[in-house]
Structure formats: structure tokens, C-alpha cells
ZAMARGU-4260 file (C-alpha; in steps of 0.2 Angstrom, whole numbers, plus 5000, padded with zeros to 4 digits):
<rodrens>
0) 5834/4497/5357 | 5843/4481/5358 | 5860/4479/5360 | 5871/4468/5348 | 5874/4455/5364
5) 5854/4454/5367 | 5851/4454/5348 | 5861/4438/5345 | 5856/4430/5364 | 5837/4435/5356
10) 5843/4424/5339 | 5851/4410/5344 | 5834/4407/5358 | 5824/4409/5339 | 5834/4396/5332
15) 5833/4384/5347 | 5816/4387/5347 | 5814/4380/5329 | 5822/4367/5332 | 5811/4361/5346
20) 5796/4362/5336 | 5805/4352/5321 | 5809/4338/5334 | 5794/4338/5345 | 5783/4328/5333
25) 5797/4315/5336 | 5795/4317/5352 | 5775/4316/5353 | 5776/4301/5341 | 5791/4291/5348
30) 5785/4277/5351 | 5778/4274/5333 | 5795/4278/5326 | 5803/4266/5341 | 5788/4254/5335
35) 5793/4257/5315 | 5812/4255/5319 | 5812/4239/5328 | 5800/4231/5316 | 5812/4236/5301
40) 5829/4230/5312 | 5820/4213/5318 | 5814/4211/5298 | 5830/4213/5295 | 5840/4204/5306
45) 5829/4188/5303 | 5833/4188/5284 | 5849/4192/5285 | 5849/4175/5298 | 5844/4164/5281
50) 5857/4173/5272 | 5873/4159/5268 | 5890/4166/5273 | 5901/4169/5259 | 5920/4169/5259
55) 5932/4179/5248 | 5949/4174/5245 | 5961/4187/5235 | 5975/4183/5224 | 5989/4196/5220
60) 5993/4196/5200 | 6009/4208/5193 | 6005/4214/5176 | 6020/4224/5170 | 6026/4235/5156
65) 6044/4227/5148 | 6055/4237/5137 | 6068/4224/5130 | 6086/4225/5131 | 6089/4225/5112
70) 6080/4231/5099 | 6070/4223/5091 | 6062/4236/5078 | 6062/4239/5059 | 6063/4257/5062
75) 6047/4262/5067 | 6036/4251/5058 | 6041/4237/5073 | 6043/4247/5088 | 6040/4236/5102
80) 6045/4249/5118 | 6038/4248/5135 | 6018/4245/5135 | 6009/4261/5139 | 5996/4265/5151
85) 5983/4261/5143 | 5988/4244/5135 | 5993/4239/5154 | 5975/4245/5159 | 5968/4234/5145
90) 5974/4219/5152 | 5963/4224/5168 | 5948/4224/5158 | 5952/4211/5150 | 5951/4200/5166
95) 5935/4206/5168 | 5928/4202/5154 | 5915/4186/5148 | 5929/4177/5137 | 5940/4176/5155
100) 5925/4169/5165 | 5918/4158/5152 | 5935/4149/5153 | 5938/4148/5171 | 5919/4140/5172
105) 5922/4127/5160 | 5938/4125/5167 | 5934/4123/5185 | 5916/4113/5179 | 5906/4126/5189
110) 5891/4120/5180 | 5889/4106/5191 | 5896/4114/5206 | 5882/4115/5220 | 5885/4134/5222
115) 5878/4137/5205 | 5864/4127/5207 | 5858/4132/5225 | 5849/4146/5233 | 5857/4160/5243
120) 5846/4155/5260 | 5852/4142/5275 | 5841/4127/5278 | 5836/4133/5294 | 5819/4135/5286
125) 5813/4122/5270 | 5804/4133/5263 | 5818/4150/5259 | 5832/4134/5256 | 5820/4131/5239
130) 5821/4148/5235 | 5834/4151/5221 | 5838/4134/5218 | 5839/4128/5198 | 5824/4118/5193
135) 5835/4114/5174 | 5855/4112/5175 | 5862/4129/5172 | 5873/4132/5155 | 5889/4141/5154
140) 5882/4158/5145 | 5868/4158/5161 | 5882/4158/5174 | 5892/4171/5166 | 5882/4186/5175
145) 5882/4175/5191 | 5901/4174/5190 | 5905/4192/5185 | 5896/4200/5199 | 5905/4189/5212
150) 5920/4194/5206 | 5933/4208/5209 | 5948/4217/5197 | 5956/4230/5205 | 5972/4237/5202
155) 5982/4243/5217 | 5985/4260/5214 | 6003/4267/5210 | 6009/4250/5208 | 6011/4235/5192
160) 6001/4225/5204 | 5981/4218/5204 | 5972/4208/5215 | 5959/4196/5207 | 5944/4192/5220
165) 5929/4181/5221 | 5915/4178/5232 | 5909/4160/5235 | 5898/4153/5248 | 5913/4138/5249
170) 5928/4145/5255 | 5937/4130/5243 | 5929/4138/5230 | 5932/4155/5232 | 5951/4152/5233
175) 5951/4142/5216 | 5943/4151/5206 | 5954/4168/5212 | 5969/4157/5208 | 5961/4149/5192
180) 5959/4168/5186 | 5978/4170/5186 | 5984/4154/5179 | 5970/4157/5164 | 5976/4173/5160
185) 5995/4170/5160 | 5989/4153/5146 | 5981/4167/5138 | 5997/4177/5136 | 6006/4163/5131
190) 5993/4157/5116 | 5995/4176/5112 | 6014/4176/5111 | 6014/4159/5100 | 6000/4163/5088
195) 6008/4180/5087 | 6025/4173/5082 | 6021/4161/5070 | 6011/4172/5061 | 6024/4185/5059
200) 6038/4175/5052 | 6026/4169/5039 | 6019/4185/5036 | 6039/4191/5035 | 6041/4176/5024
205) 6029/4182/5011 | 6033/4199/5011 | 6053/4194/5008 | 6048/4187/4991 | 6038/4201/4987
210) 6051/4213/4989 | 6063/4202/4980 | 6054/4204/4966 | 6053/4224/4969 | 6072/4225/4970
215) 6074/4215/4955 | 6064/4223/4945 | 6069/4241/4949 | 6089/4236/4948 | 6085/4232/4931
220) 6074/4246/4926 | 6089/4258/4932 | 6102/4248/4921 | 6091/4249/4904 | 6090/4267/4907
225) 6108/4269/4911 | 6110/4262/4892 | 6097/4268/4885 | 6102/4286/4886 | 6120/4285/4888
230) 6123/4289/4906 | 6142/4286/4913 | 6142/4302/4926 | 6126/4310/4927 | 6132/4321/4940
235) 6149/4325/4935 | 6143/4331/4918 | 6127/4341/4927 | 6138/4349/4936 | 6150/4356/4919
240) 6135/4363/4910 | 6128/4372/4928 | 6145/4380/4929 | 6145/4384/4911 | 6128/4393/4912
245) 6133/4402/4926 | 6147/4410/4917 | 6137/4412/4902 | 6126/4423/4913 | 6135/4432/4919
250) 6143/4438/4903 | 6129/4440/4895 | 6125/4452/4910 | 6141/4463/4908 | 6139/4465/4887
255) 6122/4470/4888 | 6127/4484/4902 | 6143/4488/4891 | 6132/4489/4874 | 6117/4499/4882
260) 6130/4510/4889 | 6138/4514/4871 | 6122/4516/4863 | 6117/4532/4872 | 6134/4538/4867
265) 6133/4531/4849 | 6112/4540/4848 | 6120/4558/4853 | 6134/4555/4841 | 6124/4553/4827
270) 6114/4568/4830 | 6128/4579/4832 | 6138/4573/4818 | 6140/4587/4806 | 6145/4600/4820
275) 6162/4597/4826 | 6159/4611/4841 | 6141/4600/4847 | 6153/4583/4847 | 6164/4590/4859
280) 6153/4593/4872 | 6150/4576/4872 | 6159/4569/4890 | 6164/4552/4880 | 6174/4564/4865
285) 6181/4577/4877 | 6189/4567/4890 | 6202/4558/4878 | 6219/4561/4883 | 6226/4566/4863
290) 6211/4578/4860 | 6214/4586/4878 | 6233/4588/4874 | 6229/4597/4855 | 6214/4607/4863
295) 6228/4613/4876 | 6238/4619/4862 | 6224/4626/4855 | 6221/4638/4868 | 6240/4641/4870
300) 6240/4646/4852 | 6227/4658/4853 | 6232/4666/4867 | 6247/4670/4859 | 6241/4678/4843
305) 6230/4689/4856 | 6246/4694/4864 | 6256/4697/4846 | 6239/4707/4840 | 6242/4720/4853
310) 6263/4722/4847 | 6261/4718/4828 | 6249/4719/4812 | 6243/4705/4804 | 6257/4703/4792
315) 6269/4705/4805 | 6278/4686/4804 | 6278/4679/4820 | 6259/4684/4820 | 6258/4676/4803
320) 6267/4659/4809 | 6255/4660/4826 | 6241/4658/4814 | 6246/4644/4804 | 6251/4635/4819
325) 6233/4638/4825 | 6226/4634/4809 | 6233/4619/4809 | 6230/4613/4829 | 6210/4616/4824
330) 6213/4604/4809 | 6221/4592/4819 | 6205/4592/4833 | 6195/4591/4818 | 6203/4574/4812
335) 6205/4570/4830 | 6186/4569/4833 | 6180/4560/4816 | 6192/4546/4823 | 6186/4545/4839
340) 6169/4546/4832 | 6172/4531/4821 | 6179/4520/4836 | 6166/4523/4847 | 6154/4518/4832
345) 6167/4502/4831 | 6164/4498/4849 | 6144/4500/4849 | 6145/4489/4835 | 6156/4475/4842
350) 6148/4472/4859 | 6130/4471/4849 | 6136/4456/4842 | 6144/4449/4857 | 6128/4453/4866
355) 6118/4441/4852 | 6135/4428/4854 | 6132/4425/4871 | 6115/4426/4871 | 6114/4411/4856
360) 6128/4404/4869 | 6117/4405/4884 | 6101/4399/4874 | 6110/4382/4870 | 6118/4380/4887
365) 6100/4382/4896 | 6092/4367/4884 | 6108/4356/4887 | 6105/4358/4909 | 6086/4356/4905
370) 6091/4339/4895 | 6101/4332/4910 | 6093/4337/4924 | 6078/4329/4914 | 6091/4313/4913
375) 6097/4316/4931 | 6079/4316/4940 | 6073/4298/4933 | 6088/4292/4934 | 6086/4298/4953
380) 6070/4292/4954 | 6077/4275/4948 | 6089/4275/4961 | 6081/4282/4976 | 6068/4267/4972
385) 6082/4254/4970 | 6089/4256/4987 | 6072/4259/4996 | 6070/4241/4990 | 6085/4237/4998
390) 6084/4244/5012 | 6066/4236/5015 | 6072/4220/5009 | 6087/4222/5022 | 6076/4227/5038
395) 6065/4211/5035 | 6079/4200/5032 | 6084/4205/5049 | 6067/4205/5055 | 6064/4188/5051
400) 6083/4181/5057 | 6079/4189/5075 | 6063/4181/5078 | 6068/4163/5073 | 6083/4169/5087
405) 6072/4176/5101 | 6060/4161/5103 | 6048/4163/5116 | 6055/4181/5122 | 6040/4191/5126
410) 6040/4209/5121 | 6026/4219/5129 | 6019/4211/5146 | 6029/4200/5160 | 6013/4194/5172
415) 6018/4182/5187 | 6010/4178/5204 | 6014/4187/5219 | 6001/4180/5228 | 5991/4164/5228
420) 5974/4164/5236 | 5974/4153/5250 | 5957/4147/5260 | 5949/4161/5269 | 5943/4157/5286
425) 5935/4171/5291 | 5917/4175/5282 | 5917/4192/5271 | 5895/4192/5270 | 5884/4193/5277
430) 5890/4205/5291 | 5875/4203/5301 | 5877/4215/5315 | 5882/4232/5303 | 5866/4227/5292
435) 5854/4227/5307 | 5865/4243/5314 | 5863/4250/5297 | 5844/4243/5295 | 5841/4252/5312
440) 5848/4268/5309 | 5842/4269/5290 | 5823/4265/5297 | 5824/4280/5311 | 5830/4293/5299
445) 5818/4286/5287 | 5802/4286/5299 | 5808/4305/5305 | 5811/4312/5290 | 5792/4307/5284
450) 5786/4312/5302 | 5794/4330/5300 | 5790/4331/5283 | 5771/4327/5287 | 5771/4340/5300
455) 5781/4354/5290 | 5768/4351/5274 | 5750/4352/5286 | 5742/4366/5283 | 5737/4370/5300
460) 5742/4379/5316 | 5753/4366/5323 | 5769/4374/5325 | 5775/4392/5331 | 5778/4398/5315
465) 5762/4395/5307 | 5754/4405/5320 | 5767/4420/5319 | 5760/4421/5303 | 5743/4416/5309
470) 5734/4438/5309 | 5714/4432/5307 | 5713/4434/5325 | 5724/4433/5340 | 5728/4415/5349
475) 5722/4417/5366 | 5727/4399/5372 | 5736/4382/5368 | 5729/4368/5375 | 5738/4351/5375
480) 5733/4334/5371 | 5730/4323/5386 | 5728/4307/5389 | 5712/4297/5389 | 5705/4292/5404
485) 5710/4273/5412 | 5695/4261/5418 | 5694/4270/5436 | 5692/4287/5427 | 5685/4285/5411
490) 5667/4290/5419 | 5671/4306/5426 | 5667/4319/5413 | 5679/4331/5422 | 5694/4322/5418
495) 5712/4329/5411 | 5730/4331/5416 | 5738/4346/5424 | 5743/4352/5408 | 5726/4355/5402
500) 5720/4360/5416 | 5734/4375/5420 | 5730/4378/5401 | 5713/4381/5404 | 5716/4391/5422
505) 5727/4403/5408 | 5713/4405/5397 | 5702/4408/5412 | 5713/4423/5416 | 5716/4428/5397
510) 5699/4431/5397 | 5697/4439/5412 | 5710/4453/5412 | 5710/4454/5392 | 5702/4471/5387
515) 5699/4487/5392 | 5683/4484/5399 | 5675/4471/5412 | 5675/4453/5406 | 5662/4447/5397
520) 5650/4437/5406 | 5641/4431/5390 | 5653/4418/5380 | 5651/4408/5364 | 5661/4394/5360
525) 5662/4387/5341 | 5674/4379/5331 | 5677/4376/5310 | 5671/4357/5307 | 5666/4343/5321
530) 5676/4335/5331 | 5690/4347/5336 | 5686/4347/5357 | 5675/4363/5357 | 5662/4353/5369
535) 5678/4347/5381 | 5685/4368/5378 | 5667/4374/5385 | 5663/4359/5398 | 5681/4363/5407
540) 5683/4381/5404 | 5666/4382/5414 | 5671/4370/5427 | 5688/4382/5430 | 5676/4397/5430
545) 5664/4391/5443 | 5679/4387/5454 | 5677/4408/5458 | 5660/4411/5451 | 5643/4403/5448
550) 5644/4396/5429 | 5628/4390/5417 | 5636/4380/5404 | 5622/4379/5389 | 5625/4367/5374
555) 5615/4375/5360 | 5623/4358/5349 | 5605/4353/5345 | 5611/4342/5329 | 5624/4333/5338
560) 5628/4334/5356 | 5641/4327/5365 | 5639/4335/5385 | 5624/4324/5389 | 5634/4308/5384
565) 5650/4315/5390 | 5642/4315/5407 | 5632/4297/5406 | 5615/4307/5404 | 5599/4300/5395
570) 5598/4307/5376 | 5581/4311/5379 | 5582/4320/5396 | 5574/4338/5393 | 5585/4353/5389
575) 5586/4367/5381 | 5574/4363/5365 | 5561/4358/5379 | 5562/4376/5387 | 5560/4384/5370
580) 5547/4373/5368 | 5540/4376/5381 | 5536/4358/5388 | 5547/4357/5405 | 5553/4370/5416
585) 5570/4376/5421 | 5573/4367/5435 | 5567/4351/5424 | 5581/4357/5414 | 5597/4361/5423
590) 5610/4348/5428 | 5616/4354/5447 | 5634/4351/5448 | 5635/4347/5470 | 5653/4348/5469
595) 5657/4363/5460 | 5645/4378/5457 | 5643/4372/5440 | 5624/4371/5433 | 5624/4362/5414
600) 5609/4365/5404 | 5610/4353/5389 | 5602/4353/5372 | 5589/4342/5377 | 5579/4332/5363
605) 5585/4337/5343 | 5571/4348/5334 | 5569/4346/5317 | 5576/4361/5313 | 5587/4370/5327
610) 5590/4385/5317 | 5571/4388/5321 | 5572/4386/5337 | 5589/4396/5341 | 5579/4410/5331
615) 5566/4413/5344 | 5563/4428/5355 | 5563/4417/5368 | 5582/4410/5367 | 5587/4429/5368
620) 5572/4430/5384 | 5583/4414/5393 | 5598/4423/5392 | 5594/4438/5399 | 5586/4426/5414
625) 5599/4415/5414 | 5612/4432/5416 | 5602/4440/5432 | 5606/4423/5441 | 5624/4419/5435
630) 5640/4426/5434 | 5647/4417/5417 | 5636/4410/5404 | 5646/4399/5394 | 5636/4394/5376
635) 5643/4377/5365 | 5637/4380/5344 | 5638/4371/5332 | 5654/4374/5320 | 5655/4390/5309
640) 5656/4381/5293 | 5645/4365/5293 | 5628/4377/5298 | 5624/4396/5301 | 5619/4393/5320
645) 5633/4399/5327 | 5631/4415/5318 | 5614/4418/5327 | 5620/4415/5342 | 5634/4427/5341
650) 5623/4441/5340 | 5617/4437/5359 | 5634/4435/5364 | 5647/4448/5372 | 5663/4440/5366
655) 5666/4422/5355 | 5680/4408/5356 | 5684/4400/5341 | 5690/4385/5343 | 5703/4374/5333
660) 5712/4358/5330 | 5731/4359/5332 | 5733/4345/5322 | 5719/4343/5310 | 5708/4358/5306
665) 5714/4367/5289 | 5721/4384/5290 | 5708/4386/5277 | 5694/4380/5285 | 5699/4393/5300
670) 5698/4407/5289 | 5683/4403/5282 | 5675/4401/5298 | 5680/4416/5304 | 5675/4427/5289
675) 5658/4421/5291 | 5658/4426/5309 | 5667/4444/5306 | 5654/4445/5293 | 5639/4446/5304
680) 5650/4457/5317 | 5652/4443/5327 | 5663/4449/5345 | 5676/4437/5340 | 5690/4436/5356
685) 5700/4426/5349 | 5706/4406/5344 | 5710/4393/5358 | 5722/4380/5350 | 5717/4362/5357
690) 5725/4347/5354 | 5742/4355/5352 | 5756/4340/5352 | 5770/4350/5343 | 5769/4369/5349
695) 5778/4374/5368 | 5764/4384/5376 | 5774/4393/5388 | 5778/4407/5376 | 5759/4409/5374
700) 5754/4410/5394 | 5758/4427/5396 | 5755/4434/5378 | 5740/4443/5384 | 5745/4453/5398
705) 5750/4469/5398 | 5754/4484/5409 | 5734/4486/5413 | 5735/4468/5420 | 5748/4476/5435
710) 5735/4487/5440 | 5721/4481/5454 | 5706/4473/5448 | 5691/4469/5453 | 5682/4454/5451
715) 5663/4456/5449 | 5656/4449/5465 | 5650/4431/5464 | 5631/4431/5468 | 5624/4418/5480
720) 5613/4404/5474
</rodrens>
């Protein structure tokens, strides 16, 4: 296993490697992006050469808030304290906005200014100095737009200041109408001030008079009701009868408890009257000082008459003159209790009358307060309106008397320059150089984004990714792109670069050394569609073959071949339809390379219909020939998926190559060639990827070797010939 050192070493190659494929199609396609780019910058840099320099001149405007130093309020209704926020960012907007610039146009005549009435472009060349240049004189709702977007409010930030910019192809220009800008808005604030101060102290005026009127009319509504009902001290007298029916209250309170209290006694009375004993019990009866004194004698008496009983009978005389003294205490309690009876019946009766006294008392007093604060509320409402009246009347008065004093004082705003614009000097636009900078840059990114996006959204083999993911069949070699051929080359059929030729020499030994078993000697070469190199794939794999071997390359392309013009031959030089016709003989039909042991044997003249003739016992007869007298038979087809005549001729095959486009062929395509391949049990090898522009092949050279290709092996021995 890995360790963590070698697994992030292993990620971090990954990652590098991904990002070469992303920038390789830049690489392979620079100089189209160089070509795009410099096109774009030179575009560029000659319109921004037409372009007019304009000039922007700034001035510096102070817009602040002012709280005065005296009040000059009604209260609230005329609070004039510092201006807020957003009253002081109004003003900004307010600069800004179409009643401002129509004034300064008409002001400065801009109308007939040539700024306003000529293009944008230099009279280098007559023909862009015409462009933009007014065919009618312009008005002054037409030039507002025009004005606006030259120019520039911004507030300086933390501070009461603002600059006021404009842009102007004349740099006299520029610098009036950034001064103009100021001196408008402060005659602006000045109109405001004067239109707002006369139309308060008329407006203060009128509403004097009004509530004159008011007052007047309440003032006199309060004395007719004074008169009307009598009033000398509503308050004073309001307060007598509150007090008074607060005392009557409360005594009404204390005689109801006093009478409800003697009415329980006086109900138990009554029952009990008859029976002197049951009246005694009674806690009110009992508890009076007299009846407890003759109740006291009572008892004494008795007690002694129980003592005289035991010494004497009851004619003795002291027992008789005890008795009559008793006799005559019981008589005595007896007259005691009716009286007491009869005052308590006193009492009961007394404080029910009081109780309906007071309460009659009580009843008047309430109707008497409910009278007067009747009186004493309208006659408040009377007053509070009278000196609201007054009051008002008073605050406008004042009002009125402190603006004719305060003149041209100005409340809300102080603006002054800080500032002027002067003439600039140096121009602000066009700033040629960071345009064609920008211009430059902007068109490189643009170009490689569309390059890599192209290249990440084909659908094809053309980057290591796509063919990790690629598991139809394994990819046995990349072969790069080369160059084409210059004039002292371009007839020599063998011609590549070293790249393609060490590609091929890999391929060579892929093949050789891939498999358990010996090579195959019997090879077919295909492809999807036309035109992705399978005729250059089998010319120079055979060429690197017969550098150890003797080779037969066979083109069995008998709809369109390519080898016989490749190499400058006649069309109509006999091949192989002309063996399988039978109308020429072999050595009529092969091509002897001198140089290299290389024998070509093209397709000779097209047939009518070469599925026929690749059908024949006798194609399978040649090859069997052709095998006892070469080491490598090498076979073009035609592609998989335009006719089925690769798929005959993979069943005389020992192994077939399957060729594709690195830049064009559809993964689609590929899949459907090699479906229909797989379905007749074609001995697919493999896919060779030609044309390759954006994939490093180095990680491919040595995919195919494994621990048998360390062992010994013998090449088959080249026979002589």
C-alpha cells in the first residue's frame, strides 16, 4: 500500500496533469489565439486612434446642514433645526437632475456650441469625422441625455463636501460648465429662500386675521355664558358642595351601620318581649351598668335567705324581711328591663329617620355637584378654547414679526465653493494604451476560454480523461499530429516527424510483446468513418515492421483508396481486385519497396461491388500464400461503420487495429464501430489514437508492458526473400 507522502506526491502529479491537458489545446493552437489577440488589439488601438480626447475639470461644492442660533419655531409646527440626512442627500440628486442641466445648457448656449453638434471621431479620416455629426440643430430637451451622461455628482464621503464633474472634448468647456453647475444651484437656493419668504408672511398674514376672528368670537361666547348662568366663582363654589357631599357620605355611611346594628337588637326584642328571663340573655339588656348593680343584689338577697332557711322558719323575721327585700330587687329588674327595652326601641327609631335625613340630604347635594360640574365643564371648554386662540394668535404674531427681522437669513442649507474648476491640461479619455492593454488581455482570455471550452465539450478521445473512462477496448498507442511535408518532401510517401515515427516504433513493440502468445502476423487495420489516418497508421506501421521483418502491406480500400495516390502511382495500376479477378499475376501486382523490405499490394482497379470480391475463396487462398512468404501481413479496410467490409475481413485476421481520430471521430461513432466488430467475434487488439494534438503520450508508451515483457523473447526468424 501507499503511503500518505506517495499518496499526496501521486495527487498533486494528477492534478498537474490535468492541467496540462486543459492548456495544451492553447498550446497546439497558439498561434490562432496569437492571430485572434493581435487582430482584436490592432482593431482596437486604431478606433481608439479616431477617438477625440476629452478633458474633465472638477469643482468642489460644500452643501451643509445649519441649525440656527435662535429659535425660530412656533413650537413644533415651525421647527426649522439642522437639515437631516436625507434632505442634505437630496440636494445631491438634485444637481443631478434634468431641471439643473436644462439650465446650465440655456445658460451656457450649448446648443450652438460645436461640442454638441460634432461627432466623437478626429478628422484624421473624412469619412468617421461625419459620423455623429447633427444634420438639424439640436434643442435643449435633446441635449439633456447627452449632458447627463458627461456629468458627475459625487459626494465625498464623511464630509459636507461634493465634487461636480464634467467631461467635454474642450477643456474650456469642461471647466465652465463644472463651475456653471455650482453658481446655478446656489441661484437656485437663493430663488427658493425668496419665494419661500414671501410666501410665509403672506400666508402668516392671512391666518393672523382668521384667528382674530377665532379669539373674538370665543372671548365672547365665554362672557354670555358667564351671564347667562350666573357664574362668579365656578371653582370656589364646585369645591363647597364636593366637600359637602363628602361629609354627607360619610354620615350617611356611619347611620346606616348604627341603625342596622339596633335593628337586630330591636327584631330579638320584640320576640322576647313577654318573658323578662329571655330579654336578659339579650348581651345589649344585660351589660347595663344599673341592671348589673340590682342583678348583684339580687343574688346577694338570695343567698341570704338560703343561709337564714337553714337557722330559721319561714316566719322567723329576719327571714321574712329577706324576702321582701328580694321581692322587691326582682320588681325592680323587672321595671329596669321594660325601660331599657323601650330606649333601645327609642334609639332604633331615631337613627331610621336620620338614615332617611341624610340620605334626602345626600340625594340633594349629588344633583347640585352634577349641576355645577355640568356649569364647570363648558365653561372649561369655553376657556381652554379662549386661550388656545390666544396662544395661536400670539405664536403667529411673533412668527410673523421674526421674519420681516431675519431677512435673507437662511435656515436649512449654507452651499459655498470650495473649489473652482480650473482648465485641465492633461486629457482624462481616451486612455489609449490601457484600452489596447485591456483589449489585448480581454481577447486572449476570451479566445482560450472558447478553445478550452470546445475542447472540454467534444465528445471524443482527446484528452487523458476521456480515455480513463474510455473501457470498449484498451488504447494501444497515441499518435501525434505532424506536420505536412515542405516542397522538397512532399513526394516521399514515408514522411513524418520523430514523434510519429517513435510512436509508431511503440506500437511496433505493443504489438509485439502484447499477449501471452506469439505475435500476430496477420493484422487488420480499420477505423469508424473516412479520413481519420488509417491508410498513414497501416503504410507506416509496415514500413517500422519491415525495418526487422519482411512486410506485405495489402490495401483492401477498394471503394476509395488512398496508398496508390499517396505514393504517386497510377489509379488504374493492377492490384489486388485484378488477382481476385484473376487478370494479372502477383508479381504484376506488388510494389517492391528497394529500400526497405517492404512489398505494397494496392487495391488495384474499384469493382463494382468489393464486398463480392473480398467474399471470395480466393481472398482467404492469397493470404494463406501471401503468409508462407512474409513475416507481417499488414490489411487496410474500409471503416467499420460506412460498409460491412471490414467485418469480412476480420474473420481472416489474427488480431485487428481500430483506428481513431483524436480530435474528430465521435465517441459514439467509436462504440458503434466496435460493437459491430465484437459482434462478428472480431480479434479486436485494440485502438490507436491518431492525430492526437492535446493528450502527452508518454504515459501511454509503456502501458502495455508487463512482467512477461522482462523475460527473453524470441523474435520469429525473418525469412529470406
Amino acid at each position: 500500500m501507499l503511503n500518505d507522502n506517495q499518496s499526496i506526491n501521486f495527487n498533486a502529479q494528477n492534478q498537474e496533469i490535468d492541467l496540462k491537458e486543459v492548456l495544451r489545446p492553447l498550446w497546439s493552437r497558439r498561434w490562432q489565439i496569437v492571430f485572434f489577440t493581435l487582430l482584436v488589439s490592432l482593431i482596437v488601438a486604431f478606433y481608439v486612434s479616431l477617438l477625440k480626447p476629452s478633458f474633465k475639470a472638477t469643482a468642489i461644492l460644500q452643501i451643509g446642514s445649519n441649525k440656527p442660533s435662535n429659535t425660530l419655531s412656533i413650537n413644533d409646527a415651525f421647527n426649522e433645526s439642522s437639515a437631516s440626512k436625507e434632505q442634505v442627500k437630496t440636494q445631491y440628486e438634485l444637481l443631478k437632475s434634468r431641471k439643473f442641466a436644462e439650465r446650465v445648457i440655456v445658460s451656457l448656449n450649448l446648443v450652438e456650441h460645436q461640442e454638441f453638434n460634432s461627432g466623437k471621431y478626429n478628422d484624421k479620416i473624412s469619412f468617421f469625422a461625419n459620423i455623429g455629426k447633427r444634420s438639424i440643430k439640436p434643442t435643449v430637451s435633446s441635449l439633456i441625455s447627452t449632458f447627463e451622461g458627461r456629468l458627475t455628482i459625487s459626494p465625498i464621503a464623511s464630509t459636507e463636501l461634493v465634487k461636480i464633474s464634467f467631461v467635454a472634448h474642450s477643456p474650456k468647456l469642461a471647466q465652465e460648465v463644472a463651475n456653471q453647475i455650482g453658481h446655478t444651484y446656489l441661484q437656485y437656493q437663493d430663488e427658493i429662500h425668496s419665494a419661500s419668504k414671501e410666501s410665509t408672511s403672506q400666508w402668516l398674514v392671512d391666518q393672523l386675521e382668521e384667528l382674530e376672528k377665532k379669539l373674538e368670537t370665543s372671548e365672547q361666547a365665554l362672557q354670555e355664558y358667564r351671564e347667562a348662568e350666573g357664574i362668579v366663582d365656578i371653582l370656589g363654589i364646585a369645591g363647597l358642595v364636593s366637600s359637602e357631599l363628602t361629609e354627607l357620605t360619610s354620615s350617611a355611611i356611619r347611620a346606616e351601620k348604627i341603625k342596622d346594628d339596633l335593628e337586630v337588637t330591636y327584631q330579638s326584642m320584640q320576640n322576647r318581649r313577654k318573658n323578662t328571663a329571655q330579654l336578659l340573655e339579650l348581651q345589649e339588656i344585660s351589660q347595663q351598668s344599673d341592671l348589673v348593680q340590682l342583678r348583684r343584689a339580687d343574688e346577694k338577697a338570695a343567698r341570704k335567705i338560703f343561709e337564714l332557711s337553714k337557722r330559721y322558719g319561714p316566719k322567723h323575721p329576719k327571714h321574712i324581711a329577706v324576702q321582701a327585700e328580694l321581692e322587691s330587687l326582682q320588681k325592680g329588674i323587672v321595671e329596669l328591663v321594660d325601660e331599657i327595652v323601650i330606649s333601645i326601641e327609642k334609639d332604633y327609631l331615631n337613627s331610621s329617620e336620620k338614615v332617611k335625613a341624610t340620605k334626602n340630604r345626600l340625594a340633594i347635594a349629588k344633583v347640585d355637584y352634577l349641576r355645577l360640574s355640568r356649569l364647570q365643564n363648558k365653561f372649561s371648554q369655553l376657556q381652554r378654547e379662549v386661550d388656545t386662540n390666544k396662544e395661536l394668535y400670539n405664536n403667529y404674531l411673533v412668527r410673523l414679526k421674526e421674519t420681516d427681522a431675519m431677512g435673507n437669513y437662511k435656515a436649512n442649507f449654507y452651499v459655498r465653493f470650495i473649489d473652482k474648476a480650473i482648465i485641465p491640461l492633461n486629457r482624462f479619455a481616451p486612455k489609449k494604451a490601457l484600452i489596447v492593454i485591456l483589449s489585448f488581455m480581454l481577447s486572449f482570455a476570451v479566445i482560450a476560454i472558447i478553445i478550452i471550452m470546445r475542447e472540454l465539450s467534444m465528445d471524443t478521445l482527446n484528452s487523458r480523461r476521456k480515455l480513463d473512462s474510455f473501457t470498449e477496448a484498451p488504447v494501444l498507442a497515441i499518435l501525434p499530429k505532424f506536420q505536412a511535408p515542405n516542397a522538397e518532401k512532399k513526394g516521399d510517401p514515408y514522411y513524418t516527424d520523430n514523434r510519429f515515427t517513435e510512436a509508431v516504433r511503440t506500437l511496433r513493440t505493443s504489438l509485439l510483446f502484447n499477449g501471452e502468445s506469439k505475435p500476430a502476423k496477420i493484422i487488420a487495420i480499420t477505423s469508424s468513418v473516412p479520413s481519420e489516418g488509417k491508410s498513414t497508421v497501416a503504410l507506416h506501421l509496415a514500413r517500422s515492421f519491415s525495418e526487422m521483418e519482411k512486410v506485405l502491406l495489402i490495401e483492401a480500400d477498394m471503394r476509395h483508396p488512398t496508398v496508390a495516390k499517396n505514393m504517386n502511382l497510377s489509379p488504374y495500376r493492377p492490384g489486388l481486385s485484378n488477382l481476385l479477378a484473376k487478370t494479372h499475376q502477383i508479381n504484376e501486382c506488388i510494389i517492391r519497396d528497394k529500400n526497405l523490405k517492404l512489398d505494397i499490394l494496392t487495391s488495384g482497379i474499384s469493382p463494382a461491388n468489393p464486398l463480392v470480391f473480398l467474399s471470395m475463396k480466393r481472398f482467404n487462398m492469397l493470404i494463406k500464400v501471401f503468409g508462407n512468404f512474409y513475416d507481417r501481413i499488414i490489411i487496410e479496410t474500409p471503416p467499420v461503420n460506412a460498409v460491412s467490409d471490414a467485418a469480412i475481413i476480420s474473420k481472416l485476421v489474427e488480431t485487428v487495429l481500430y483506428v481513431v481520430h483524436g480530435e474528430k471521430t465521435k465517441r459514439e461513432q467509436i462504440t458503434t464501430g466496435l460493437r459491430m466488430l465484437k459482434q462478428v467475434n472480431a480479434p479486436i487488439a485494440g485502438i490507436i489514437i491518431n492525430h492526437s494534438q492535446s493528450i502527452d503520450s508518454d504515459k501511454y508508451q509503456n502501458k502495455y508492458y508487463n512482467e512477461r515483457a522482462n523475460n527473453i523473447v524470441k523474435l520469429p526468424v525473418r525469412k529470406q526473400g
